[in-house]
RODO-2510 file (C-alpha; in nm, 4 decimals, decimal comma):
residues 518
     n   res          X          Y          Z
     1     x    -4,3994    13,4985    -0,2820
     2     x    -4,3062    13,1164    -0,1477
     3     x    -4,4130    13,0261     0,2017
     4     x    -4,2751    12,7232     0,4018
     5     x    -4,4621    12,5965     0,6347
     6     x    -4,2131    12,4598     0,9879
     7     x    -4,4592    12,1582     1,0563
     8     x    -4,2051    12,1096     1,3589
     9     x    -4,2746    12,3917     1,4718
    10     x    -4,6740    12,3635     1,4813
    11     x    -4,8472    12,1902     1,7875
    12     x    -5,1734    12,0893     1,6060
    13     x    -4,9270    11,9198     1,3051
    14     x    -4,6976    11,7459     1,5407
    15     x    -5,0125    11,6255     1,7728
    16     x    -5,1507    11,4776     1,4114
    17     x    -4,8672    11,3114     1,3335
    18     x    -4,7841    11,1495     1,7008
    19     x    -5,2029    11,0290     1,6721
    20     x    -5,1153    10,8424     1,3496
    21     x    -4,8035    10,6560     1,4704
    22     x    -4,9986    10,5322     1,7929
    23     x    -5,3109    10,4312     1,5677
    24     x    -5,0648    10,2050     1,3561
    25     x    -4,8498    10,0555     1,6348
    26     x    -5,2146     9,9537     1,8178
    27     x    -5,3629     9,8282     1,4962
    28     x    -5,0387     9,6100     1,4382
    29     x    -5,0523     9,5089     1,8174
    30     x    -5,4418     9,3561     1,7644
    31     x    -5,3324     9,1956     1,4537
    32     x    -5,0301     9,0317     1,5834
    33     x    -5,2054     8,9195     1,9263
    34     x    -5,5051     8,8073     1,6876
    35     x    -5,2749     8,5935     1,5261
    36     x    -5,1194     8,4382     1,7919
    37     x    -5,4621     8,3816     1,9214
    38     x    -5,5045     8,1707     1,5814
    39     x    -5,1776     8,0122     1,6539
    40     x    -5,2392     7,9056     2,0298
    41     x    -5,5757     7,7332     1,9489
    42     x    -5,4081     7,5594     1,6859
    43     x    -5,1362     7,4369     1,8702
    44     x    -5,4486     7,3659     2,1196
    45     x    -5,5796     7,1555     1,9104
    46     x    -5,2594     6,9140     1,8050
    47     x    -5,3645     6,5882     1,9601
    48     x    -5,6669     6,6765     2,0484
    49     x    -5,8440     6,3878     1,9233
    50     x    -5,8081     6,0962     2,1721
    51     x    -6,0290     5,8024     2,0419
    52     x    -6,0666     5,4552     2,1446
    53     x    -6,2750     5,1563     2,0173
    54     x    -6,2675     4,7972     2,1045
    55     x    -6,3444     4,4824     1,9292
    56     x    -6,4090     4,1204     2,0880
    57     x    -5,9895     4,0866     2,0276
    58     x    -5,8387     4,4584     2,0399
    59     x    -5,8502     4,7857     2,1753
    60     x    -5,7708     5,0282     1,8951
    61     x    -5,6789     5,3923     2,0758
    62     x    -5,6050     5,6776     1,8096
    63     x    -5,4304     6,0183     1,8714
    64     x    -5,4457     6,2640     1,6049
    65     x    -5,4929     6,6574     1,5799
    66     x    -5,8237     6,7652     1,4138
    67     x    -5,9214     6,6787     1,0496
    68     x    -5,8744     6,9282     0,8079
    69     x    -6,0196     6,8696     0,4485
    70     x    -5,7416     6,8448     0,1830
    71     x    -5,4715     6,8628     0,4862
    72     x    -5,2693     6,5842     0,5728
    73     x    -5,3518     6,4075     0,9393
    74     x    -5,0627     6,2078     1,1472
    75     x    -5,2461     5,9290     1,3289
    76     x    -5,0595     5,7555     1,6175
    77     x    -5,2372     5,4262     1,6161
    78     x    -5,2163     5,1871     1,9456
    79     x    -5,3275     4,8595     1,9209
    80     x    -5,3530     4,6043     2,2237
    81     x    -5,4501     4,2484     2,2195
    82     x    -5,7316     4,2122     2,4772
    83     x    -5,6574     3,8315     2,5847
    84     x    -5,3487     3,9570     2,7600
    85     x    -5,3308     4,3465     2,7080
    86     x    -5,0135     4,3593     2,5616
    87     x    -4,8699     4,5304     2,1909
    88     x    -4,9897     4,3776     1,8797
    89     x    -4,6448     4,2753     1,7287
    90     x    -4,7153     4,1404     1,3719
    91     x    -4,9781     4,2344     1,1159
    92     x    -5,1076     4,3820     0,8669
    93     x    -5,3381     4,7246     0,9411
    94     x    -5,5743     4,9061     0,7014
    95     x    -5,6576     5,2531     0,8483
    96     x    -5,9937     5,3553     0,6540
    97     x    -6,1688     5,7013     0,6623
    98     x    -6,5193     5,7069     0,4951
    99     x    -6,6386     5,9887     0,3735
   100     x    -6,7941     6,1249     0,0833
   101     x    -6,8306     5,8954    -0,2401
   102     x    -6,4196     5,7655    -0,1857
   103     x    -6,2538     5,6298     0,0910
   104     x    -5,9572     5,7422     0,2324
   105     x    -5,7009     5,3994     0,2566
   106     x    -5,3183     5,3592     0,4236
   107     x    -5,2060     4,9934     0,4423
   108     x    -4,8877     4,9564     0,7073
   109     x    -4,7287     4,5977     0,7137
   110     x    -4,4430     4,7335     0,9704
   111     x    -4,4994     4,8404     1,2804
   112     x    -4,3347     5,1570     1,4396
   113     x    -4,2457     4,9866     1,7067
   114     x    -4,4470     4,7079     1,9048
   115     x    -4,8190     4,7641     1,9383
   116     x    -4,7905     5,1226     1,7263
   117     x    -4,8683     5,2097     1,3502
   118     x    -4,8487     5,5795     1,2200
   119     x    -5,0475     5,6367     0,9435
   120     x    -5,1044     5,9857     0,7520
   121     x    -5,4246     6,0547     0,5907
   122     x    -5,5701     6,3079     0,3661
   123     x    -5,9501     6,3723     0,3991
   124     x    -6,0839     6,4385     0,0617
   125     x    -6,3597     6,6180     0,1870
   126     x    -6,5342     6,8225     0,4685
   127     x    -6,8010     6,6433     0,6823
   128     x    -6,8398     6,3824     0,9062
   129     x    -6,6415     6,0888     0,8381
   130     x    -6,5628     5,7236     1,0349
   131     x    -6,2533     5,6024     1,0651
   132     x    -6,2032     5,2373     1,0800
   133     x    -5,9004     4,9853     1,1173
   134     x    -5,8955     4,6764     0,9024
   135     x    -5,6386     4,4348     1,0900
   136     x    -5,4909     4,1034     0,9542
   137     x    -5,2808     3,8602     1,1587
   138     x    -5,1725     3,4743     1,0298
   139     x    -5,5341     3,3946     1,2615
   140     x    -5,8156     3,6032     1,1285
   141     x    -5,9165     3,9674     1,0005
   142     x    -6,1179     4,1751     1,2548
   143     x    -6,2596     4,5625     1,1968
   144     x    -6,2357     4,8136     1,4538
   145     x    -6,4627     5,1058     1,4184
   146     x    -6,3754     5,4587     1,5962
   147     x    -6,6579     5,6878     1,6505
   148     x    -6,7863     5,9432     1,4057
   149     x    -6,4982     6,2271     1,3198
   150     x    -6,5651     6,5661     1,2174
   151     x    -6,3303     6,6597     0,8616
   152     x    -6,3226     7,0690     0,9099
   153     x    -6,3120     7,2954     0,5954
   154     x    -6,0791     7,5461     0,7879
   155     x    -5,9205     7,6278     1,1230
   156     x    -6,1721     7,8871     1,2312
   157     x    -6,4462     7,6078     1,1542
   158     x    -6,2692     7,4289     1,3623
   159     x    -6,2299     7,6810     1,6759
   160     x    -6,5590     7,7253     1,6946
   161     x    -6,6919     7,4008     1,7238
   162     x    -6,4542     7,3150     1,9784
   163     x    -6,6796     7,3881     2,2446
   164     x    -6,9158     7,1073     2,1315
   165     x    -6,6790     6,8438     2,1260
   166     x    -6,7309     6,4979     2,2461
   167     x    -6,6486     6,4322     2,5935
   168     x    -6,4953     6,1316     2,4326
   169     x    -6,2285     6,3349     2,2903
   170     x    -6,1277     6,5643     2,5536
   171     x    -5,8703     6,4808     2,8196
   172     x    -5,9969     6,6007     3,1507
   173     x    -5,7365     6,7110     3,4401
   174     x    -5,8719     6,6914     3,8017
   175     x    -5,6887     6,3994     3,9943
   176     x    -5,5871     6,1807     3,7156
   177     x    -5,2713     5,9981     3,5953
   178     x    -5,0875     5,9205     3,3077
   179     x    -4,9556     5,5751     3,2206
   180     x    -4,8363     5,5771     2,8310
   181     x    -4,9557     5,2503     2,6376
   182     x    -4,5638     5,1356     2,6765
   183     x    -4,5562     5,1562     3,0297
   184     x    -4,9034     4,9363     3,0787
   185     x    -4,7630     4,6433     2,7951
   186     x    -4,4571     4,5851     3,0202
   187     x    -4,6613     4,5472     3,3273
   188     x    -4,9530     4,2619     3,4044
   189     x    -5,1832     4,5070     3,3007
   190     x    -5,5600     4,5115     3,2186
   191     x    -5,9296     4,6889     3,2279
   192     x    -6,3085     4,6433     3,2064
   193     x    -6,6065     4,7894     3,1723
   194     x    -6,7923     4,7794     3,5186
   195     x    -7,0207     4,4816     3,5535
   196     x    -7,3832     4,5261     3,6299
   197     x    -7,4959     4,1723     3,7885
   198     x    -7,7284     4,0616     3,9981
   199     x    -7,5742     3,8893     4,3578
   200     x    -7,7892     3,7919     4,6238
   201     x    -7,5867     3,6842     5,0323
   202     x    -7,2826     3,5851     5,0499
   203     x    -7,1786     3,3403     5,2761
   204     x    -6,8026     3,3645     5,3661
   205     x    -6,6655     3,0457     5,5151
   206     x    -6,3200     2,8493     5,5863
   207     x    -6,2757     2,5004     5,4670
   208     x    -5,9968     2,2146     5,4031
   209     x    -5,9224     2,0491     5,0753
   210     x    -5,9051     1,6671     5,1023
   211     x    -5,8897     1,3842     4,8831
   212     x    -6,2087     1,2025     4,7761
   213     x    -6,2612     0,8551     4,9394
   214     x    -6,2461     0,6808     4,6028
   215     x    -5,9030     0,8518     4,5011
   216     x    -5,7130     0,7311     4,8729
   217     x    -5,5892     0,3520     4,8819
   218     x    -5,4769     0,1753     5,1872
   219     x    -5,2250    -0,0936     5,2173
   220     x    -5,2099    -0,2794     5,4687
   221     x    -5,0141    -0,6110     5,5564
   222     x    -5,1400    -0,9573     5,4919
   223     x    -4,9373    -1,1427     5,7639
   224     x    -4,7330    -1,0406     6,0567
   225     x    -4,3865    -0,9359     6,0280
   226     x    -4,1419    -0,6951     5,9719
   227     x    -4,1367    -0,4278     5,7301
   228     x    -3,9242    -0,4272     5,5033
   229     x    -3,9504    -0,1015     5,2426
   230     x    -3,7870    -0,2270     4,8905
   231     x    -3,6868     0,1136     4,8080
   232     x    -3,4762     0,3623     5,0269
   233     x    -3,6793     0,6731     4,8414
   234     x    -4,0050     0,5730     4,9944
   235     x    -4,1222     0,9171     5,1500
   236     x    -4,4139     1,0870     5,1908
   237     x    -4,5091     1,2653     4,8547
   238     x    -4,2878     1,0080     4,6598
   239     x    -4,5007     0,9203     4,3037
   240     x    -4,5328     0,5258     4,2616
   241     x    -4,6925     0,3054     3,9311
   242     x    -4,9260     0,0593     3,9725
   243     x    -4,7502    -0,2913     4,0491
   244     x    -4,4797    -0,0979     4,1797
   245     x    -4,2850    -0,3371     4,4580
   246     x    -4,3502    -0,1070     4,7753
   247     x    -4,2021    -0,3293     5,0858
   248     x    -4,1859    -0,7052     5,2102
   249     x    -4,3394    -0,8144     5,4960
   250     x    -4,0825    -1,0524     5,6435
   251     x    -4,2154    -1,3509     5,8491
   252     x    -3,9505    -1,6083     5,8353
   253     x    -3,8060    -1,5528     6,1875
   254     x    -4,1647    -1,5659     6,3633
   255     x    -4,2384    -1,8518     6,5695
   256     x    -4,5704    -1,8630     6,5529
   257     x    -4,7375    -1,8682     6,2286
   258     x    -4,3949    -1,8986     6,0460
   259     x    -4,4438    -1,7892     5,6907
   260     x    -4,1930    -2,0969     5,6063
   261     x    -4,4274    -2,3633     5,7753
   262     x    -4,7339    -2,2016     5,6021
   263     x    -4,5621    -2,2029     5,2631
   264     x    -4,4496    -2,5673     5,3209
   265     x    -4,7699    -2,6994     5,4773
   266     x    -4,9186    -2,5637     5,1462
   267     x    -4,7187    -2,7071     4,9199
   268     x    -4,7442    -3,0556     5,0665
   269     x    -5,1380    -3,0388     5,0768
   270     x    -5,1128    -2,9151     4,7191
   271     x    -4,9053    -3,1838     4,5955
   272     x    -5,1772    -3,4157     4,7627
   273     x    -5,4738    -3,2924     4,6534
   274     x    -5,3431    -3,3196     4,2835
   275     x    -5,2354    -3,6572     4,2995
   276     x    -5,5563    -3,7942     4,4581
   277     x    -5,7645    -3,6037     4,2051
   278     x    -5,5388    -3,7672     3,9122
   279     x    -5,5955    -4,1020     4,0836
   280     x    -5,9865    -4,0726     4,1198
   281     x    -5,9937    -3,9808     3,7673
   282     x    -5,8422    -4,2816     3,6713
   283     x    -6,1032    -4,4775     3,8414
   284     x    -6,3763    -4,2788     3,7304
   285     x    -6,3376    -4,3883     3,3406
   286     x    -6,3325    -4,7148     3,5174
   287     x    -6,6267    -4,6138     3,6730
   288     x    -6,4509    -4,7664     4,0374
   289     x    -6,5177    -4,3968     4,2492
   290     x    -6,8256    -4,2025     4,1544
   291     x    -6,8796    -3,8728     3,9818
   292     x    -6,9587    -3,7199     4,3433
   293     x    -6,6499    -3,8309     4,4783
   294     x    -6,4372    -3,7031     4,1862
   295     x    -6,6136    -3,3594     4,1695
   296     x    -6,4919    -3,3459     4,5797
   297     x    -6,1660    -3,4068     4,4560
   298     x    -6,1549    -3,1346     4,1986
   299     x    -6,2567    -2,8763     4,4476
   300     x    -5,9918    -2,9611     4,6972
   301     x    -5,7120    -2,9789     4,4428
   302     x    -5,8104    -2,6558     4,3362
   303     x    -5,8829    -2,5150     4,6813
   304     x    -5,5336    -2,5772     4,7139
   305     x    -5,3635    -2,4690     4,4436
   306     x    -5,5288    -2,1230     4,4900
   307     x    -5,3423    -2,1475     4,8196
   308     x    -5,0125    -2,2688     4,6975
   309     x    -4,9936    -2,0404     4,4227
   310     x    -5,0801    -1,7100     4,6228
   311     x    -4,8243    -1,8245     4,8774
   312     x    -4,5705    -1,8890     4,6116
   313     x    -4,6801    -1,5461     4,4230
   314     x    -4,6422    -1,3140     4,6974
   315     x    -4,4343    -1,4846     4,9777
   316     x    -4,0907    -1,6066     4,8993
   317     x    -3,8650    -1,7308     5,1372
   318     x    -4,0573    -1,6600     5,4581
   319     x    -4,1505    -1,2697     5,3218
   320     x    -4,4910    -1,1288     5,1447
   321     x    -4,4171    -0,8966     4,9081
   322     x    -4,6513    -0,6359     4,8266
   323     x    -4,7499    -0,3893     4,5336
   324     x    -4,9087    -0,0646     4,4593
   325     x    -5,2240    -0,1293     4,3803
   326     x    -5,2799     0,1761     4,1608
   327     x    -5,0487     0,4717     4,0100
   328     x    -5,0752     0,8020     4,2727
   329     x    -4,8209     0,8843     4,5113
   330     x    -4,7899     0,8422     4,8630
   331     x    -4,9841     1,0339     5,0857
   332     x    -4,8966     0,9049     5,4270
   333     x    -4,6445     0,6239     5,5830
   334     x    -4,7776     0,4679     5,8832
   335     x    -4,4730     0,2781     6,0031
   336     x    -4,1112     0,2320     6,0111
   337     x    -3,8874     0,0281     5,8379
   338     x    -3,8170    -0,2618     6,0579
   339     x    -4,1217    -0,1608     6,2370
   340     x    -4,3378    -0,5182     6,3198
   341     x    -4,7008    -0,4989     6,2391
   342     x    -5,0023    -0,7549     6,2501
   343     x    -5,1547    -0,9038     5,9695
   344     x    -5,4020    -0,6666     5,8674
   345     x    -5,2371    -0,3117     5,9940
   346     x    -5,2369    -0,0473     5,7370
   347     x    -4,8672     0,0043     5,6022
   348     x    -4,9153     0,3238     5,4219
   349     x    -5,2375     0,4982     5,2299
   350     x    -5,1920     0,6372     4,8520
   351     x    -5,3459     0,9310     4,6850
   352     x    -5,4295     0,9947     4,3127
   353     x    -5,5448     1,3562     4,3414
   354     x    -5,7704     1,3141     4,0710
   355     x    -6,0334     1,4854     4,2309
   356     x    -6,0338     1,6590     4,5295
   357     x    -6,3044     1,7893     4,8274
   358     x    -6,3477     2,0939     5,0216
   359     x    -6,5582     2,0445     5,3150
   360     x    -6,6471     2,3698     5,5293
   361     x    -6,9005     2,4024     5,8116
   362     x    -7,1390     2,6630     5,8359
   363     x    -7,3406     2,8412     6,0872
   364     x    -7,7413     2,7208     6,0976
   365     x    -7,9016     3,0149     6,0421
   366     x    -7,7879     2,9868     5,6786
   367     x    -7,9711     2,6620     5,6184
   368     x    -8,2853     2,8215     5,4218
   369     x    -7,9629     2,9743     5,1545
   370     x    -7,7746     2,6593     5,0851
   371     x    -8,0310     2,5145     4,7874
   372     x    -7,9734     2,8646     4,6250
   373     x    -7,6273     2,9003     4,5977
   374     x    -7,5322     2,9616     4,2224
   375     x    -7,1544     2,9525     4,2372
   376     x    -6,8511     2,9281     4,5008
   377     x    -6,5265     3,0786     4,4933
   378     x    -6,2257     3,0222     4,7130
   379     x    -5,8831     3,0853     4,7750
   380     x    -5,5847     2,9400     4,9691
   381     x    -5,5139     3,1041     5,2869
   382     x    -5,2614     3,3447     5,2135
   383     x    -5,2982     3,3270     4,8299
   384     x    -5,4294     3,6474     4,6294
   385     x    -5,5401     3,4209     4,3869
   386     x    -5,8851     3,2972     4,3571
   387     x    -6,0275     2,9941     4,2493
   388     x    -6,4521     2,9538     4,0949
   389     x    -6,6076     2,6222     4,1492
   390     x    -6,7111     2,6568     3,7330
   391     x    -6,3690     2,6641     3,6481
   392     x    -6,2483     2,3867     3,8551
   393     x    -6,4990     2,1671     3,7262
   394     x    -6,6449     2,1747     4,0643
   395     x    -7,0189     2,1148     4,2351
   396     x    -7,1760     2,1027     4,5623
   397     x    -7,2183     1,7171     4,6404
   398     x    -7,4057     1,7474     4,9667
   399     x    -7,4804     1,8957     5,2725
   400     x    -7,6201     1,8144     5,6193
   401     x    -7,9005     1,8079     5,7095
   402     x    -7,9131     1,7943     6,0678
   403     x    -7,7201     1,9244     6,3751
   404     x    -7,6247     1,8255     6,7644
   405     x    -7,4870     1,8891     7,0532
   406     x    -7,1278     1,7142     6,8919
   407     x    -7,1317     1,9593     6,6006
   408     x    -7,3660     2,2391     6,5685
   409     x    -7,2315     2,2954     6,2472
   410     x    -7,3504     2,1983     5,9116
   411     x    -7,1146     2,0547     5,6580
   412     x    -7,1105     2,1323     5,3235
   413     x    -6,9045     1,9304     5,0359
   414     x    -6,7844     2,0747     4,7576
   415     x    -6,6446     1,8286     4,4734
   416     x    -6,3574     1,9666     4,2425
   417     x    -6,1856     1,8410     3,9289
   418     x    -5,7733     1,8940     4,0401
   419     x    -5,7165     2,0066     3,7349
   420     x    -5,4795     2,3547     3,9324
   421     x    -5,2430     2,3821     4,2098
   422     x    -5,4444     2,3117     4,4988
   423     x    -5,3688     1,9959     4,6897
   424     x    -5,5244     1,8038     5,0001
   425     x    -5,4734     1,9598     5,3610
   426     x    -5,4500     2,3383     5,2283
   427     x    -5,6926     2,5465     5,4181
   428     x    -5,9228     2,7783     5,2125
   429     x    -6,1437     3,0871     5,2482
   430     x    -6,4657     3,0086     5,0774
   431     x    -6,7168     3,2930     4,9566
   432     x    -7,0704     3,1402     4,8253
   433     x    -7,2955     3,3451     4,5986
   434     x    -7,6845     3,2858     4,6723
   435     x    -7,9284     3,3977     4,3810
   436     x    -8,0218     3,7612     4,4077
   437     x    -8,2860     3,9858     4,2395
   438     x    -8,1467     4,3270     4,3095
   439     x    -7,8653     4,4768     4,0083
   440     x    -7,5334     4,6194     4,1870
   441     x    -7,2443     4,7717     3,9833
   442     x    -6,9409     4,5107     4,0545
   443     x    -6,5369     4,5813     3,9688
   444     x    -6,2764     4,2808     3,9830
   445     x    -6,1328     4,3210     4,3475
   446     x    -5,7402     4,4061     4,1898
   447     x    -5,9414     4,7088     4,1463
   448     x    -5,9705     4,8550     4,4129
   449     x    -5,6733     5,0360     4,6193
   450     x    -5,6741     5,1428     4,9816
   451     x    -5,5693     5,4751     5,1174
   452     x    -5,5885     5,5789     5,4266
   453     x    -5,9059     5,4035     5,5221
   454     x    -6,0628     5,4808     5,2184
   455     x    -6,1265     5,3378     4,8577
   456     x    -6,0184     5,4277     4,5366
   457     x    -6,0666     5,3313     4,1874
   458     x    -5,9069     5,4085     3,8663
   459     x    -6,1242     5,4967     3,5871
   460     x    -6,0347     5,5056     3,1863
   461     x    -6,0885     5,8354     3,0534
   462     x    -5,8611     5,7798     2,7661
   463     x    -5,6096     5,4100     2,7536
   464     x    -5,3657     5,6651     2,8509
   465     x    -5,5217     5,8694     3,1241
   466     x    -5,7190     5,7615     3,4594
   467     x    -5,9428     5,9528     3,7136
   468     x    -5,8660     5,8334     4,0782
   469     x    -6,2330     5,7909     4,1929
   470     x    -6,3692     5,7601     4,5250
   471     x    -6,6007     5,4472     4,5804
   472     x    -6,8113     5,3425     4,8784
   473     x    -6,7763     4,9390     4,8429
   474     x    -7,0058     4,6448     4,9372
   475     x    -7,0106     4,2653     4,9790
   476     x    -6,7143     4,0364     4,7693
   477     x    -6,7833     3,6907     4,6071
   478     x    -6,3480     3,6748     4,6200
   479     x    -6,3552     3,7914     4,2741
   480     x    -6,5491     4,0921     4,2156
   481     x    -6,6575     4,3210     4,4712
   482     x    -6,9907     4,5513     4,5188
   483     x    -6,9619     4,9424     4,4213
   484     x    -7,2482     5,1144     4,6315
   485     x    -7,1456     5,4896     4,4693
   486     x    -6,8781     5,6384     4,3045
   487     x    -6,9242     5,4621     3,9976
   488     x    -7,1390     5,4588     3,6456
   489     x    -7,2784     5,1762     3,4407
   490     x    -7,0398     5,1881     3,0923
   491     x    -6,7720     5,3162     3,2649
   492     x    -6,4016     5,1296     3,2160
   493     x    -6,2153     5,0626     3,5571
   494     x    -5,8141     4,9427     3,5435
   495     x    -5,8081     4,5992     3,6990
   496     x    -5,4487     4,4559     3,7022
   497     x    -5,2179     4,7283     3,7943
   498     x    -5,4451     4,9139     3,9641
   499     x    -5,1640     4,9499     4,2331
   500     x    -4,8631     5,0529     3,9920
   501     x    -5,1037     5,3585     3,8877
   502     x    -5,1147     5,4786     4,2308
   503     x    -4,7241     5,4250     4,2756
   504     x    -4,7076     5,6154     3,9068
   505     x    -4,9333     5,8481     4,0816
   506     x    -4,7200     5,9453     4,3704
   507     x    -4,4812     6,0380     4,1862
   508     x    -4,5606     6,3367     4,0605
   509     x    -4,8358     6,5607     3,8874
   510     x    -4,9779     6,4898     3,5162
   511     x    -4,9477     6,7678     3,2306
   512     x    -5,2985     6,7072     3,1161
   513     x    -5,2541     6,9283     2,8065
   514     x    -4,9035     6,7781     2,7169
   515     x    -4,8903     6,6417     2,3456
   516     x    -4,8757     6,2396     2,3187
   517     x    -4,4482     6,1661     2,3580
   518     x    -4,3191     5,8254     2,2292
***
């Protein structure tokens, strides 16, 4: 006899069966999330790598998912020419991976586009490895070298070291921005490490460029007259050669001490004196008039041809004329045209601007710090840029060493070499470093950003991504400023553009975990 078994009819059976299909859908559940677990720390770790090196001439910044032996490696490469912080735009670059007995090698001659080269590389095998960029220009060859990079066997290698990995290659989030390498080369754009120096006071002052005494010429008038300018584009500023004509000074209508008379009157006594000196010689071979008496002769002839010539030279018909005595341009005009003036009055007063003074008085109490100031800077009122005495060629000539009841001030005087913009009359704000013992952490003052009453930095975690930092500041030399907290020696701070970042800023959040986007 056959039996058949309903198994849809039996509770244990069907409870069996219902058990199996639930153990299969959860076991397929696991491995599907445990894959996508795989998947999301992969995709985690595309682009992960943010590394940047400098050399005395470039900053090389890299972008590149993790190294995977035997696995090809896209590497966005961003180079930027330190002098001026913008894209290097010819070239030839030699990305080089060492490790193991061969190095790894890609030579690009084109660019991607200005400042980038993408390079693919193959690690040959697991380890650490360095990865180095060889780059030629027409000028010279320089090596950048990137800091040590781990070459993984697999991706779960990989994973689980990714919670030792340098700080140097992890972007953090917190209050940061991001400004792409494309957006900083179009701008005036720049950054530094943070200076430690040493700065003792600072005296802050206000002075007024002049012209040095040596550099100013006055011309005055050699007779009375009337002026008479020779040129109709004789103004204040206008540039003039030496031996230039400048203006006549025209005496011929005077009646007293009538240029005419003078000129005649020295003619006549010219015309004397030569023939009586051509007549004593005569008798002198004859030996008639004595040596004495010729010699007295001589001196009187040429007593008065000096006269007659000079008269002849610069006055003609009843007028002196008169030249620039050296090449400059004119600083000040004293008097009209037409205007009379006395023999002797000063016409006008040229300037050469070679070199130029800024003279600046300063409180007493600061007496004891003027032998130890090490360096002066200064800008024009009004001006954002500012000037160093070094670069100017500049020096302290002098100051004074006493005070009264007329000026209780003491004068210092700084000598510069005009070789900039500044010219005689401008005002200036003057900041003098004294010599100091104490290390401070100093940032270039374009680095610093004000917001709301308080101060704000912008520190390089990658060239891509800043922290907005809080600082407490101190003292300013007009270039660099003091950073009392906030701030850590071999840290990198933006300096040009530090203001653009906080407009970038303000407009909007930063995806700190967004892939690199060109």
């Amino acid at each position: 006899m056959k039996y058949r078994i309903n198994r849809a009819n039996n509770p244990k059976m069907k409870t069996y069966y219902i058990l199996i299909i639930i153990s299969i859908f959860v076991a397929a559940f696991i491995s599907c999330n445990n894959n996508r677990h795989e998947d999301e720390h992969v995709n985690q770790h595309d682009e992960s790598l943010h590394m940047t090196a400098y050399s005395s001439e470039y900053e090389v910044y890299v972008t590149a998912s993790p190294f995977f032996a035997g696995q090809t490696v896209h590497v966005l490469t961003h180079i930027t020419i330190l002098e001026d912080f913008k894209p290097l735009t010819q070239g030839r670059v030699t990305a080089i991976l060492s490790s193991g007995n061969e190095p790894v090698k890609q030579t690009l001659a084109e660019l991607t586009q200005a400042g980038i080269y993408e390079f693919e590389i193959k690690p040959a095998v697991e380890g650490t490895g360095i990865l180095s960029f060889e780059i030629e220009t027409d000028s010279d060859v320089s090596v950048v070298t990137m800091q040590p990079v781990e070459i993984y066997g697999d991706v779960h290698e990989a994973i689980s070291d990714e919670a030792e990995t340098d700080s140097h290659n992890k972007v953090s989030g917190g209050n940061s921005v991001s400004f792409l390498k494309e957006q900083s080369w179009r701008i005036d754009f720049s950054t530094e490490m943070v200076k430690e120096e040493a700065i003792g006071q600072i005296i802050r002052s206000t002075g007024q460029i002049r012209n040095t005494p040596e550099d100013v010429r006055v011309v005055s008038s050699a007779m009375g007259g009337f002026v008479q300018f020779t040129s109709g584009s004789l103004f204040v500023g206008t540039e003039v050669n030496s031996g230039q004509s400048l203006f006549r000074i025209d005496g011929s209508s005077m009646a007293d001490n009538n240029l005419s008379v003078r000129f005649a009157e020295a003619e006549s006594e010219y015309n004397r004196a030569k023939a009586e000196y051509e007549r004593k010689e005569i008798l002198a071979v004859e030996r008639i008039v004595s040596e004495s008496e010729l010699n007295k002769a001589l001196a009187e002839y040429k007593s008065a041809e000096a006269n007659y010539n000079n008269l002849r030279r610069n006055f003609t018909e009843g007028s002196q004329s008169v030249n620039s005595p050296i090449s400059g341009y004119i600083k000040d005009l004293l008097v009209d045209n037409g205007q009379y003036v006395d023999a002797g009055e000063p016409i006008m007063t040229l300037s050469q601007n070679r070199r130029l003074i800024i003279q600046t008085d300063i409180q007493p109490k600061y007496y004891d710090l003027l032998d130890n100031i090490t360096s002066v800077n200064f800008r024009m009122l009004n001006s954002e840029h500012t000037y160093s005495m070094d670069e100017t060629g500049g020096e302290i000539l002098a100051f004074g060493r006493s005070v009264d009841l007329s000026n209780p001030l003491i004068t210092l005087t700084i000598q510069l070499e005009n070789g900039t913009d500044l010219f005689p009359g401008s005002l200036v704000e003057l900041f003098m470093k004294t010599e100091g013992d104490l290390q401070v952490l100093t940032v270039p003052n374009e680095s610093i950003v004000e917001e709301m009453g308080n101060y704000f930095v912008y520190v390089q975690q990658t060239p891509e991504l800043f922290e907005k930092r809080l600082v407490v500041k101190g003292a300013t030399d007009g270039r660099r400023t003091e950073i009392k907290d906030g701030l850590s020696p071999g840290e990198r701070v933006v300096g040009k553009g530090a203001v653009l970042l906080k407009l970038s800023q303000s407009t909007g959040s930063v995806d700190v975990h967004s892939g690199h986007v060109h």
